[in-house]
PAKE-671411 format. One line per field, with one value per residue: x, y, z of N, C-alpha, C in turn; residue number from 1; residue in one letter. Coordinates in steps of 0.05 Angstrom, whole numbers. Last residue first. Layout:
// residues N
n.x c(X  ...)
n.y c(Y  ...)
n.z c(Z  ...)
ca.x c(X  ...)
ca.y c(Y  ...)
ca.z c(Z  ...)
c.x c(X  ...)
c.y c(Y  ...)
c.z c(Z  ...)
gudren c(NUM  ...)
roke c(A  ...)
// end
This chain:
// residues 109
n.x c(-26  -13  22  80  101  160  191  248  295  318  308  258  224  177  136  70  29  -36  -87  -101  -67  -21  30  101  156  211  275  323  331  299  231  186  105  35  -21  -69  -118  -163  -171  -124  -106  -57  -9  48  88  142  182  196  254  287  333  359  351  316  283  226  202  154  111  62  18  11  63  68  124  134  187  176  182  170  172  171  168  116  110  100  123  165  163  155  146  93  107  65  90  87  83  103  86  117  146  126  102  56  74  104  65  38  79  90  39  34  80  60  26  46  79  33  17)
n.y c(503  577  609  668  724  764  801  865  893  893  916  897  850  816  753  733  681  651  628  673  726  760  785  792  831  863  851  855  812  809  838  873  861  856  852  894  937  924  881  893  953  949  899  852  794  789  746  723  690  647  593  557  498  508  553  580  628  635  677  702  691  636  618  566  562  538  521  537  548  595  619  692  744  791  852  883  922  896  830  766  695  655  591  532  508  454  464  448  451  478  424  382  378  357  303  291  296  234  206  212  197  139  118  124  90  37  31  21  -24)
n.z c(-696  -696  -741  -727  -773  -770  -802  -823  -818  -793  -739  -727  -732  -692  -681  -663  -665  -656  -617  -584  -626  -624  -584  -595  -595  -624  -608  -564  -541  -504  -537  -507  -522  -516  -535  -572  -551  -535  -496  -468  -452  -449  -436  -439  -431  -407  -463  -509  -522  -570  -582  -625  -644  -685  -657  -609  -575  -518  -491  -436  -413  -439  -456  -513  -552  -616  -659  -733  -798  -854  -923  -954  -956  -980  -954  -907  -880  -857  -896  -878  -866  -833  -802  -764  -701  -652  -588  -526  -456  -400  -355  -304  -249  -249  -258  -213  -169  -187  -179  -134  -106  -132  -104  -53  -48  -71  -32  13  0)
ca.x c(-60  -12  -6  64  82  147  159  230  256  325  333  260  258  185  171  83  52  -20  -62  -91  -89  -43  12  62  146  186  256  313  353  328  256  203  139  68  -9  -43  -92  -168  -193  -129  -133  -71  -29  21  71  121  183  179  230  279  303  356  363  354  282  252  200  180  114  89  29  -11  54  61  112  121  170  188  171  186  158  177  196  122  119  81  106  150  179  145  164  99  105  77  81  101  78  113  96  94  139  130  127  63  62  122  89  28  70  110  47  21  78  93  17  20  96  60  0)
ca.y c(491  545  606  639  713  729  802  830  896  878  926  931  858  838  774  750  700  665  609  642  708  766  753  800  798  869  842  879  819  817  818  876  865  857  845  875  932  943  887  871  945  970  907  880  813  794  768  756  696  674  603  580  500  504  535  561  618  626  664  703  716  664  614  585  553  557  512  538  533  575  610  665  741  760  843  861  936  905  858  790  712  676  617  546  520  462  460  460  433  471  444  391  394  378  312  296  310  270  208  220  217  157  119  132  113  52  30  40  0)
ca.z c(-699  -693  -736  -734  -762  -773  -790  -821  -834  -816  -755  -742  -724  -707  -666  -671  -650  -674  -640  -577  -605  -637  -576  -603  -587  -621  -621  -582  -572  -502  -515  -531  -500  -529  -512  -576  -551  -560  -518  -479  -444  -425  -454  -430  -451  -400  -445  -507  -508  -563  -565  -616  -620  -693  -678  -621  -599  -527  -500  -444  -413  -438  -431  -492  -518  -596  -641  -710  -782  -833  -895  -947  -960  -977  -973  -918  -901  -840  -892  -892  -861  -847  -790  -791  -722  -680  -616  -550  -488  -422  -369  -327  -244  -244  -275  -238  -175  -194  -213  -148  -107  -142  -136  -53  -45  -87  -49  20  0)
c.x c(-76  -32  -8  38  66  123  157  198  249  298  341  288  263  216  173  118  57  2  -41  -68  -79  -75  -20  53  115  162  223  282  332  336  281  227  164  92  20  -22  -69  -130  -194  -149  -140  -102  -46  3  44  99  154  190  215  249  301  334  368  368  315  249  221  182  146  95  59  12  31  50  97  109  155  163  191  170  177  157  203  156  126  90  92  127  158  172  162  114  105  80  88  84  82  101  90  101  114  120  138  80  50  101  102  47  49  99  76  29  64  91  43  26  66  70  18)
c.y c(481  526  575  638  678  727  779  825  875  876  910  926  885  846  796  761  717  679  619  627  685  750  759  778  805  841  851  880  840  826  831  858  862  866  841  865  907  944  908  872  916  963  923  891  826  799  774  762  722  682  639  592  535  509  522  553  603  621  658  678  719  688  636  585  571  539  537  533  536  563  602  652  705  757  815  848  905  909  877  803  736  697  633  577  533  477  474  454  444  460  452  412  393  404  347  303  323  301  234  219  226  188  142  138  127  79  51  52  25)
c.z c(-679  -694  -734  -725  -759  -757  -791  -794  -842  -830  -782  -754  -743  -706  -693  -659  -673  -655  -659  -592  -597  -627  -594  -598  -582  -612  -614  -613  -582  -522  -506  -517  -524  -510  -530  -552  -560  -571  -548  -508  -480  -424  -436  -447  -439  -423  -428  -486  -506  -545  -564  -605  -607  -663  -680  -635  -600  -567  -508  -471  -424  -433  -421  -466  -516  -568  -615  -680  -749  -816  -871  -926  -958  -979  -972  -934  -916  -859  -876  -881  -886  -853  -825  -789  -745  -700  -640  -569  -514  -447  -390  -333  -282  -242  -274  -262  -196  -189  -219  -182  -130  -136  -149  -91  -54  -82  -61  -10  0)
gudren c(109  108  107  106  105  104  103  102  101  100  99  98  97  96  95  94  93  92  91  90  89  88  87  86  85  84  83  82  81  80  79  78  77  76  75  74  73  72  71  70  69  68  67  66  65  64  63  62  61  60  59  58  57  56  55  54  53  52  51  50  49  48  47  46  45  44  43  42  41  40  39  38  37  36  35  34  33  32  31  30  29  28  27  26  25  24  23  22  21  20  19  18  17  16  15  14  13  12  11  10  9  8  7  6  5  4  3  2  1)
roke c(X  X  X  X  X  X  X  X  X  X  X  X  X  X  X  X  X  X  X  X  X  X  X  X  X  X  X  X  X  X  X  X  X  X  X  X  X  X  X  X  X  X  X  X  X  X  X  X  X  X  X  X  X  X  X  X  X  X  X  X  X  X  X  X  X  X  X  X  X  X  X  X  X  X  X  X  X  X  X  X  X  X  X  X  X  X  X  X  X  X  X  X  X  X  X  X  X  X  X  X  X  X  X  X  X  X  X  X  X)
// end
């Protein structure tokens, strides 16, 4: 009985103590002004208030994402590397890179 209860707590533990899980989305790579430059694919965590992008073993994180009033505003934050990081909805991100006039937008499923 001992061993059961000892099992189950460590199997709810460890099911608590994982991270969030990552899915693979298709992303849209533009010029700030729209212009089609391509596609990609990369993995998105999210964490509502925050999200992760990786690909090729390179992670970039938003960061907090704010917003003054959700309803009329774009919840956004600007990372480390200076990247503009957008939470458009549930299933769409957004990173902006002013200094190479780039725009990836993914849309997950």
């Amino acid at each position: 009985m001992l061993r059961l209860t000892v099992f189950i707590f460590i199997t709810l533990l460890a099911g608590c103590a994982s991270g969030p899980k990552g899915v693979e989305c298709a992303g849209e790579v533009t010029t700030l002004y729209g212009q089609p430059m391509g596609q990609t694919q990369a993995k998105i965590f999210d964490l509502v208030s925050a999200f992760t992008v990786s690909r090729d073993g390179v992670q970039v994180q938003s960061g907090t994402l704010q917003s003054l009033d959700r309803f009329k505003y774009v919840p956004s934050a600007v990372t480390a590397e200076g990247y503009y990081a957008q939470r458009l909805s549930d299933k769409q991100f957004r990173l902006i890179n002013p200094y190479q006039d780039t725009m990836i937008t993914w849309t997950c499923p």
